[in-house]
ROVO-200124 format. One record per residue: residue number from 1; chain; x, y, z of N, C-alpha, C in turn. Coordinates in nm, 4 decimals. Example, Ala and Ser with C-alpha at 12.3 -4.5 7.8 and 13.67 -1.06 7.14 Angstrom:
BEGIN
k_c_n_px_n_py_n_pz_ca_px_ca_py_ca_pz_c_px_c_py_c_pz
1_A_1.3190_-0.5690_0.7800_1.2300_-0.4500_0.7800_1.3200_-0.3300_0.7800
2_A_1.2850_-0.2250_0.7080_1.3670_-0.1060_0.7140_1.2900_0.0030_0.7870
This chain:
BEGIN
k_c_n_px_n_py_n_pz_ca_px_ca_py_ca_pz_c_px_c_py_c_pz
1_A_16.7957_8.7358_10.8289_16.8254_8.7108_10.9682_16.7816_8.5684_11.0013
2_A_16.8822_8.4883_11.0538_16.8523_8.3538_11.1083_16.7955_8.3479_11.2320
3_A_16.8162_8.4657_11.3521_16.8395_8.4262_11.4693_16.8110_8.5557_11.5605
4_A_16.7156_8.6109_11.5846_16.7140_8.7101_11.7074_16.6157_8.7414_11.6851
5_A_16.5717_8.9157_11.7171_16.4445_8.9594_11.7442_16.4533_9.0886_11.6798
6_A_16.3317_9.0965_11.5828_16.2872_9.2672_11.5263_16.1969_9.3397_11.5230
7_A_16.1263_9.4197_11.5097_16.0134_9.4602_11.4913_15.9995_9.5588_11.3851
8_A_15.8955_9.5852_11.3064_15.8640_9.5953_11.1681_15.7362_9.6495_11.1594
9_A_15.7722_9.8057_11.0980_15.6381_9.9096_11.0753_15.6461_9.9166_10.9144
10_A_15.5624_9.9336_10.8947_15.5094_9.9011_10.7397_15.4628_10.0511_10.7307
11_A_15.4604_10.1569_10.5897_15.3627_10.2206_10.5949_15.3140_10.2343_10.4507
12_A_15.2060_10.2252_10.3519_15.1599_10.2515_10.2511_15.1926_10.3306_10.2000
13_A_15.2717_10.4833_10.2754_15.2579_10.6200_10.2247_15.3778_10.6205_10.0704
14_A_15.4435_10.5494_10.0435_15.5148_10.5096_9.9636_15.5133_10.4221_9.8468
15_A_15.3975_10.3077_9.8658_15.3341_10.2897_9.8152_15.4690_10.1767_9.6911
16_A_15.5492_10.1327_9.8273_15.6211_9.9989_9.7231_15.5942_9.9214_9.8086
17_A_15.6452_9.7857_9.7140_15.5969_9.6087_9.7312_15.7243_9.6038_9.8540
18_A_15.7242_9.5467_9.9905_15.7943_9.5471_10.0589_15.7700_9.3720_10.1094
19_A_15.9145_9.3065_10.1470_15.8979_9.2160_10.2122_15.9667_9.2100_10.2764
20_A_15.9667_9.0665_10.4117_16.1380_9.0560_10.4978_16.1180_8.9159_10.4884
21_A_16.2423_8.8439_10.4665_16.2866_8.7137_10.4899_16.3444_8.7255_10.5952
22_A_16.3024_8.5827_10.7053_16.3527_8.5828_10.8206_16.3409_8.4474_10.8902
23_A_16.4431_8.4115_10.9110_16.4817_8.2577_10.9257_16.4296_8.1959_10.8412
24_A_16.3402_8.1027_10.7942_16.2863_8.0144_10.6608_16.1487_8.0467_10.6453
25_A_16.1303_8.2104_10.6514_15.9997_8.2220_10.6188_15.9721_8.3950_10.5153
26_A_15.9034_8.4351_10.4698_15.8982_8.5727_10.3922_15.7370_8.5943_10.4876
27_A_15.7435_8.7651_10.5247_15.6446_8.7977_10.5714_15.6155_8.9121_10.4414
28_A_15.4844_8.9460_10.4372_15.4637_9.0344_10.3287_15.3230_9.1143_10.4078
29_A_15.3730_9.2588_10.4435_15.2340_9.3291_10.5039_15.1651_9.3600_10.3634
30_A_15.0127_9.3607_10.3948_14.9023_9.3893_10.3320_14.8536_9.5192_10.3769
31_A_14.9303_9.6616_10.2995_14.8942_9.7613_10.3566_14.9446_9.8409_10.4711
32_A_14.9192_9.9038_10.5533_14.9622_9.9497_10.6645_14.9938_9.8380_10.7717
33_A_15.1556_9.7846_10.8169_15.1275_9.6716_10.9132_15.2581_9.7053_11.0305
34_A_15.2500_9.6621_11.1354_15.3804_9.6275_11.2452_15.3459_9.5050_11.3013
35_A_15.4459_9.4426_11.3224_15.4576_9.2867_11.3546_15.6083_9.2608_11.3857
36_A_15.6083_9.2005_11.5265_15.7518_9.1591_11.5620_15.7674_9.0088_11.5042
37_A_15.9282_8.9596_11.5101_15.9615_8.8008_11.5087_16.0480_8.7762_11.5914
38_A_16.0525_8.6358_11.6176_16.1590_8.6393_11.7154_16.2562_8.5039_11.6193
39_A_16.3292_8.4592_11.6578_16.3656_8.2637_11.6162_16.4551_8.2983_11.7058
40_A_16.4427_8.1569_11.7600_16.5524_8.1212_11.8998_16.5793_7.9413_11.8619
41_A_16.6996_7.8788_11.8382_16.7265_7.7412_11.8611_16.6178_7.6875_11.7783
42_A_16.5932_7.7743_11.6549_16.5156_7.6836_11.4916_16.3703_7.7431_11.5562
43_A_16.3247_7.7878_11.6584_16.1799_7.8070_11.6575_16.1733_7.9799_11.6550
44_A_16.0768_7.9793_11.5510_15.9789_8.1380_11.5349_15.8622_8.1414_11.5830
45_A_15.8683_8.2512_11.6177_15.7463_8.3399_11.6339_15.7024_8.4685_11.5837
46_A_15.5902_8.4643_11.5146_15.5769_8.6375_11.4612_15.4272_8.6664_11.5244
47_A_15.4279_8.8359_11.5623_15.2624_8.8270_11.6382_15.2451_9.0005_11.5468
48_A_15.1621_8.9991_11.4952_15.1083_9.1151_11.4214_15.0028_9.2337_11.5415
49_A_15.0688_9.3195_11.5375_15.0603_9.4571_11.6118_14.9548_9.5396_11.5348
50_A_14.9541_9.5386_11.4716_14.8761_9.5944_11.3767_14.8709_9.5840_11.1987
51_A_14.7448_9.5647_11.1744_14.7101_9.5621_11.0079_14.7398_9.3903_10.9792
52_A_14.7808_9.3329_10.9030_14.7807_9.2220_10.8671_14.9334_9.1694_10.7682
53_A_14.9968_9.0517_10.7446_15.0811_8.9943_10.6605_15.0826_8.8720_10.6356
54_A_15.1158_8.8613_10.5084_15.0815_8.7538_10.4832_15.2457_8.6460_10.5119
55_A_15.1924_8.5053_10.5611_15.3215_8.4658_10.5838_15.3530_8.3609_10.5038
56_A_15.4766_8.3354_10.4318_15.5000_8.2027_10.3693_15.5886_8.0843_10.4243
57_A_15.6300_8.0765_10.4381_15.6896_7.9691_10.5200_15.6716_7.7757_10.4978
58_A_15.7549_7.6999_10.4757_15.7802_7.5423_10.4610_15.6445_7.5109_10.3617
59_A_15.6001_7.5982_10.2753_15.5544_7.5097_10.1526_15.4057_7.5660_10.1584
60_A_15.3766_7.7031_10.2979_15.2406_7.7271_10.2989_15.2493_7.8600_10.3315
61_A_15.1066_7.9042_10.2991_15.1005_8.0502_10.2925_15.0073_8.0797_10.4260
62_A_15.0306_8.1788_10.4804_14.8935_8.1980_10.6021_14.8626_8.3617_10.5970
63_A_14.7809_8.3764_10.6386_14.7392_8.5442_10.6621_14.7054_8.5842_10.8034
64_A_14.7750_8.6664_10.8636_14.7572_8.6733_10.9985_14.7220_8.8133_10.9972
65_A_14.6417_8.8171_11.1094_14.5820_8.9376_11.1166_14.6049_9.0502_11.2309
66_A_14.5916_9.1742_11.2467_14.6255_9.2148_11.4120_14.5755_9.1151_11.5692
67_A_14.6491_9.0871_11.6498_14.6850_9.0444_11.7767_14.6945_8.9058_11.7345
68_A_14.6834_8.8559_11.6365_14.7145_8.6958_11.5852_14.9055_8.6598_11.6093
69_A_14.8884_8.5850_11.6379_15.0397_8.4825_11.6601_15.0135_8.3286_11.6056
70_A_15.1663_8.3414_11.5400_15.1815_8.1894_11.5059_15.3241_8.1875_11.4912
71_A_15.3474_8.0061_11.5678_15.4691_8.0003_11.5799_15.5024_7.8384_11.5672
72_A_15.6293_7.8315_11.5269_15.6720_7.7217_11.4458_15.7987_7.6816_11.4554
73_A_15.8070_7.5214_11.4725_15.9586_7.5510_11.4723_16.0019_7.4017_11.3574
């Protein structure tokens, strides 16, 4: 997805490697996670709801944690 808005529940009980690419970035939950994104006109935002993911994005990795936001454009 280049362009809109999702939101994203994660659950362990399954116990596979899950990721989402979304506009120029890969989010990867660590465990049990929900976290929305948005991208509007090249800028994102993702804010973690619960549990944690790790984010990759333009050449760097970050780890965000529940009620953390980061956004980029």
């Amino acid at each position: 997805m280049d362009q809109g808005f999702a939101v994203f529940h994660f659950s362990t009980q399954h116990r596979a490697a899950l990721q989402v690419n979304f506009a120029d970035a890969t989010f990867t939950p660590a465990g049990n996670a929900d976290f929305q994104t948005e991208a509007h006109s090249g800028k994102v935002r993702v804010n973690v709801l619960g549990g944690s993911i790790r984010v990759s994005a333009r050449a760097s990795t970050f780890v965000l944690t529940n009620g953390q936001t980061m956004e980029y454009d």
